[in-house]
PARO-340599 format. One record per residue (C-alpha): chain; residue in one letter; y, z, x. Coordinates in Angstrom, 2 decimals. Example, Ala and Ser with C-alpha at 12.3 -4.5 7.8 and 13.67 -1.06 7.14 Angstrom:
// residues 2
<site chaine="A" residu="A" y="-4.50" z="7.80" x="12.30"/>
<site chaine="A" residu="S" y="-1.06" z="7.14" x="13.67"/>
This chain:
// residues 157
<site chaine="A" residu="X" y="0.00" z="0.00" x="0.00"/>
<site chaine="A" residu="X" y="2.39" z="0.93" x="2.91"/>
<site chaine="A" residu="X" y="1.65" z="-2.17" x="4.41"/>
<site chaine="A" residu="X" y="2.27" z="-4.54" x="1.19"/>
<site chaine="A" residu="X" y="5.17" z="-2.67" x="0.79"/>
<site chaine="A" residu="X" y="6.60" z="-3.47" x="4.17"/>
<site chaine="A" residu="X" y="5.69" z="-6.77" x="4.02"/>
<site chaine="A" residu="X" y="7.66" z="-7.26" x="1.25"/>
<site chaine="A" residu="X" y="10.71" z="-5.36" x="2.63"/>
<site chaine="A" residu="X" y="11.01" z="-7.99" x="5.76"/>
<site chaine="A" residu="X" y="10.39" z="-10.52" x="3.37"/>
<site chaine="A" residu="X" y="13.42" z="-9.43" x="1.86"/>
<site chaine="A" residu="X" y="15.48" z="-9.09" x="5.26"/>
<site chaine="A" residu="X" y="14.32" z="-12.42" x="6.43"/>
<site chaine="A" residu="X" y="15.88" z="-14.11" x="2.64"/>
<site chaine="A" residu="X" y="19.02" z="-12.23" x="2.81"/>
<site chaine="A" residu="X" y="19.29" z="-13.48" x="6.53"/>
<site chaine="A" residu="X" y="18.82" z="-17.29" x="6.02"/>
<site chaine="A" residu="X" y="21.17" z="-17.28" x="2.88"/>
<site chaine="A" residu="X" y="23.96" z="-15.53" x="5.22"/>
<site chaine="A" residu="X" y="23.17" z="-18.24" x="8.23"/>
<site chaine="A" residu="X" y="23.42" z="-20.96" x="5.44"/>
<site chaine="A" residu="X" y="26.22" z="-19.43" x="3.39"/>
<site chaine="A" residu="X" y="28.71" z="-18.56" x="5.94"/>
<site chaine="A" residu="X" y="29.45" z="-22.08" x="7.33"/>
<site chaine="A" residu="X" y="30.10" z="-23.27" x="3.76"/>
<site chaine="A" residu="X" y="32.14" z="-20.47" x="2.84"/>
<site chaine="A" residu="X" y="34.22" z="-21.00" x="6.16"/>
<site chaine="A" residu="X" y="34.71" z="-24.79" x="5.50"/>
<site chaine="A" residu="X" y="35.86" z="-23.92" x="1.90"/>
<site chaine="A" residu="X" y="38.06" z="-21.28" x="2.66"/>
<site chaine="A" residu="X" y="39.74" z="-23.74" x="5.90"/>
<site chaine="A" residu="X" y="40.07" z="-26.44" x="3.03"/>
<site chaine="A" residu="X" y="42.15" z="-24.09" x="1.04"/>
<site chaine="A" residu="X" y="44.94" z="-24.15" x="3.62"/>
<site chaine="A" residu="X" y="44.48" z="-28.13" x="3.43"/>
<site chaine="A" residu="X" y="47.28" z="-30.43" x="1.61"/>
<site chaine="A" residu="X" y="46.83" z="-34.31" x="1.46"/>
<site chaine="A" residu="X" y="49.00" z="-36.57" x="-0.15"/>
<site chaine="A" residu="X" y="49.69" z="-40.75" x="-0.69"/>
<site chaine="A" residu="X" y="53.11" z="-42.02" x="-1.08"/>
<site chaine="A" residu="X" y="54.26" z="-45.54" x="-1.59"/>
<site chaine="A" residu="X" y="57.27" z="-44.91" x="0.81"/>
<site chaine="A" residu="X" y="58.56" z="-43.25" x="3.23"/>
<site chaine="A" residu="X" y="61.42" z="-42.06" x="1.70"/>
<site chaine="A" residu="X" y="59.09" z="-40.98" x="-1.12"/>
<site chaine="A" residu="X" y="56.86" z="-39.10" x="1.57"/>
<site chaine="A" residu="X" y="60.24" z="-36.91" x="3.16"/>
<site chaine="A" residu="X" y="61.07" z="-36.07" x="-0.99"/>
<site chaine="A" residu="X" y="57.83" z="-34.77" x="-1.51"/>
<site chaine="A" residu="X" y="57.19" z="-32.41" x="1.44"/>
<site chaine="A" residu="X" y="59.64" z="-31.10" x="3.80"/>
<site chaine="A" residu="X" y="57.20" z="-31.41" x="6.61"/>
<site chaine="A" residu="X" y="57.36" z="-34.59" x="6.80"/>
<site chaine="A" residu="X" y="58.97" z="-35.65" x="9.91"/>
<site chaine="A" residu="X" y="62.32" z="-36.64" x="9.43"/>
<site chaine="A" residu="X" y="61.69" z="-40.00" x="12.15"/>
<site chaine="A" residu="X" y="59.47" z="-41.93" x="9.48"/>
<site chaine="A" residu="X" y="61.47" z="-44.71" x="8.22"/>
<site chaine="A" residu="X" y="62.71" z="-44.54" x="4.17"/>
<site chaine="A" residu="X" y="60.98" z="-47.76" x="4.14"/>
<site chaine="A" residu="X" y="57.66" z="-47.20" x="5.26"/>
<site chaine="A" residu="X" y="54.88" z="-48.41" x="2.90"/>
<site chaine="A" residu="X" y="51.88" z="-46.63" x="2.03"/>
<site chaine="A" residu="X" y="52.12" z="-43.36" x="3.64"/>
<site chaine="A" residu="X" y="48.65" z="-41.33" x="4.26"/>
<site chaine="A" residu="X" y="49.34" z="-37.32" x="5.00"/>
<site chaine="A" residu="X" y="47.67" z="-34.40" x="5.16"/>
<site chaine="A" residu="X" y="49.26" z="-31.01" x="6.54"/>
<site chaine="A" residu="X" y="47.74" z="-27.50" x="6.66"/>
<site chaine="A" residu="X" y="50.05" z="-24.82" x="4.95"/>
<site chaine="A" residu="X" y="49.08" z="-22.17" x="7.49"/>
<site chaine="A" residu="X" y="49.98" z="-24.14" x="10.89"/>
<site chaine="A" residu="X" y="51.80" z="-27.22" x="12.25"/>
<site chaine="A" residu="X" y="48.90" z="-29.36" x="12.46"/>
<site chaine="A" residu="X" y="49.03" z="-32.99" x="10.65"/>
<site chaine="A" residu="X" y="48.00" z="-36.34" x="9.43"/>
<site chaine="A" residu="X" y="50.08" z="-38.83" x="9.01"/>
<site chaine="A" residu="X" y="49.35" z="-43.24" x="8.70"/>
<site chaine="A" residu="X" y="51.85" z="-45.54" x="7.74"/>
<site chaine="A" residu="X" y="52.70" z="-49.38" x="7.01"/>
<site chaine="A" residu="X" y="55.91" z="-50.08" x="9.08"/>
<site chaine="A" residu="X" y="57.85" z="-53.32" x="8.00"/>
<site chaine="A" residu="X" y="59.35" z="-54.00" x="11.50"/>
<site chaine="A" residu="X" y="55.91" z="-53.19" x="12.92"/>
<site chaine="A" residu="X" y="57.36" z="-51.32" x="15.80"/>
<site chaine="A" residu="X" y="57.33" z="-47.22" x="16.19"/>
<site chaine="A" residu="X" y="59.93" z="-45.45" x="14.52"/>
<site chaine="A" residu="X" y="63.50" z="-45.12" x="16.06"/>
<site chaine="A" residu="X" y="63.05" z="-42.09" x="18.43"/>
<site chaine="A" residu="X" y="59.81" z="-42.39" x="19.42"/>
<site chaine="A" residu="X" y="59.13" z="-42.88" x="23.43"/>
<site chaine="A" residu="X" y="56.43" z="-43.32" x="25.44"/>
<site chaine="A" residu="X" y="54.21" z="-40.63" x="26.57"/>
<site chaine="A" residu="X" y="51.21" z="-40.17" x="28.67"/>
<site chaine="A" residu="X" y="50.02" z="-36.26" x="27.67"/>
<site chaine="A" residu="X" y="48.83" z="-35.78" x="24.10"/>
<site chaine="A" residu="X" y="47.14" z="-32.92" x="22.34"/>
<site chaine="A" residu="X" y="43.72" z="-34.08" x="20.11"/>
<site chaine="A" residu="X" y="44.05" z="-34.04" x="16.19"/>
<site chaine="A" residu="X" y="42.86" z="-30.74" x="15.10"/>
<site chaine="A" residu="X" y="42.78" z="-31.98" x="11.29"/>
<site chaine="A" residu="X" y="40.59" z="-34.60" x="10.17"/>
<site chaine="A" residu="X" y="40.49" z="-37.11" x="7.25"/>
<site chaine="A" residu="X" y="38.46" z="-40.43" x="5.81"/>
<site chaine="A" residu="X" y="41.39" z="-42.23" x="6.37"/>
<site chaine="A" residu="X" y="42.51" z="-41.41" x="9.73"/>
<site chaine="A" residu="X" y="40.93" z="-43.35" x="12.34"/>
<site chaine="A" residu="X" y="38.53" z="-42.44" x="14.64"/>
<site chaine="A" residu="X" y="39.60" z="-42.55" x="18.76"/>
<site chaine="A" residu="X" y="43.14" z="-42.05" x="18.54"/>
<site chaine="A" residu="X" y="43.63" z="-40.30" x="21.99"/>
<site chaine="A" residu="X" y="42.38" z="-43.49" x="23.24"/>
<site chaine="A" residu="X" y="45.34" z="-45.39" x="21.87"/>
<site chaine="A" residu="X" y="47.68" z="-42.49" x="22.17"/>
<site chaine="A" residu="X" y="51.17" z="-43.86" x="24.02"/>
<site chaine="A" residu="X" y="53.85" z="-42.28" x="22.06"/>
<site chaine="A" residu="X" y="55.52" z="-39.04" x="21.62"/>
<site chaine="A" residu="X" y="57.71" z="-38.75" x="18.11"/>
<site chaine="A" residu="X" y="59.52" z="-35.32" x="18.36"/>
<site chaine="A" residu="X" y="56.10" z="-32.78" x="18.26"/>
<site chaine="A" residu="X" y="53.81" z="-35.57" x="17.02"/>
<site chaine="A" residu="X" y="51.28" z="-37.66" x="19.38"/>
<site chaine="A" residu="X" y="51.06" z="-41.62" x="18.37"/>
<site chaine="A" residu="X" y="50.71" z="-45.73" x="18.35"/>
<site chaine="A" residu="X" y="51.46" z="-48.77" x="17.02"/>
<site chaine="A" residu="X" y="48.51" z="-51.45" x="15.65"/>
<site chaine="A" residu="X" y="50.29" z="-53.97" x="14.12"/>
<site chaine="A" residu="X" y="52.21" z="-52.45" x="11.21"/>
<site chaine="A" residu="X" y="50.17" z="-49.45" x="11.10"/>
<site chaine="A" residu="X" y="51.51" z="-46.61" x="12.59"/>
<site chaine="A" residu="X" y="49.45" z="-43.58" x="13.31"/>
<site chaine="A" residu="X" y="50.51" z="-40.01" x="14.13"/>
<site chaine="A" residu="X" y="49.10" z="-36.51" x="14.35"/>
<site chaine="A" residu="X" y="50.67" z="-32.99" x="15.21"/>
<site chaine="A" residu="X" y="48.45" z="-30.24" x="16.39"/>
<site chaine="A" residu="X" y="49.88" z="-26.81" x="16.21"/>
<site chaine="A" residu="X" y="49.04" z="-25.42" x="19.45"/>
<site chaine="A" residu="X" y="50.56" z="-29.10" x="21.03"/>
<site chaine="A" residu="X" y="53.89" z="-27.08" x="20.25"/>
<site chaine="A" residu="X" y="54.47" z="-25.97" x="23.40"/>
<site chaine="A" residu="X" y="54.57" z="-29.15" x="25.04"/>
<site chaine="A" residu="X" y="57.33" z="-30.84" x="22.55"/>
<site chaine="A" residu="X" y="60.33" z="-31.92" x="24.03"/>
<site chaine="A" residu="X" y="63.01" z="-29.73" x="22.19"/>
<site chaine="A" residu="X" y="65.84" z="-32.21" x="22.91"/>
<site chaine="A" residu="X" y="63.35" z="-34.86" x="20.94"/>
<site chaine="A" residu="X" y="63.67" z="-36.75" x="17.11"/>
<site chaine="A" residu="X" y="61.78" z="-34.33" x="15.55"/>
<site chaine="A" residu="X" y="64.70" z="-31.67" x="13.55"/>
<site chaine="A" residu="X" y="64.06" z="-28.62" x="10.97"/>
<site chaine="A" residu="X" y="64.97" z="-29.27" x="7.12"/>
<site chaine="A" residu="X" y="66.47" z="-27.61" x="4.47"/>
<site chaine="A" residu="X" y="64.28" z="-29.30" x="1.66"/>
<site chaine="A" residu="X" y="61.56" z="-27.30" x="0.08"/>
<site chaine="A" residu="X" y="58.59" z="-28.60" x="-0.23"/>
<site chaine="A" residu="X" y="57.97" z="-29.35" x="-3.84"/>
């Protein structure tokens, strides 16, 4: 009896500790998605109107404008269409570059490979008319604070 018993008590242990090792990597990618905003605008100018964060460089007349932003750091997403198909006004060239720490079905894949420009704290390139950009919030420190990038007054909304 004391051994049925016991066998049924590690039985017990060994359940409880399978559904943790299963259940906590869910409930951590849930609760990081939480803190996770992503949003489609048709232009630029729509893009800054809808979220402050938006950096302030993207032209009013980009077209369809890809970003995603998470509410509890600086890191971002951001794809665009550019009519003139060259980078944003502000935007130089730049060697060192901090990897995306968000990611998204519609952000490409490799971008430190293409990675040439630096637009205020964001990393970035040109393909074509698509622009691609990214901020990672640790990459603060190596912003240039004389650079495009500027705070706003507009709340997000």
């Amino acid at each position: 009896m004391l051994k049925a018993g016991l066998a049924i008590a590690a039985s017990a242990v060994a359940v409880v500790a399978i559904g943790a090792v299963v259940a906590a990597p869910l409930a951590e990618r849930r609760l990081n998605g939480r803190h996770e905003q992503e949003s489609t605008y048709r232009t630029g100018r729509d893009a800054k109107a809808g979220h402050a964060s938006v950096p302030e460089w993207l032209p009013d007349d980009a077209t369809g404008v890809r970003y995603k932003m998470r509410t509890t750091g600086g890191d971002r997403l951001l794809v665009a269409n550019l009519k003139a198909g060259r980078p944003p006004v502000g935007c130089v060239p730049a060697d060192e570059h901090v990897r995306p720490k968000l990611t998204a079905g519609w952000f490409p894949k490799g971008v430190m490979r293409k990675a040439n420009l630096k637009c205020g704290m964001y990393s970035g390139y040109a393909d074509g008319n698509k622009f691609v950009a990214w901020q990672r919030d640790g990459g603060r420190r190596n912003a240039d604070p004389s650079g495009p990038s500027k705070p706003s007054n507009r709340a997000d909304r």
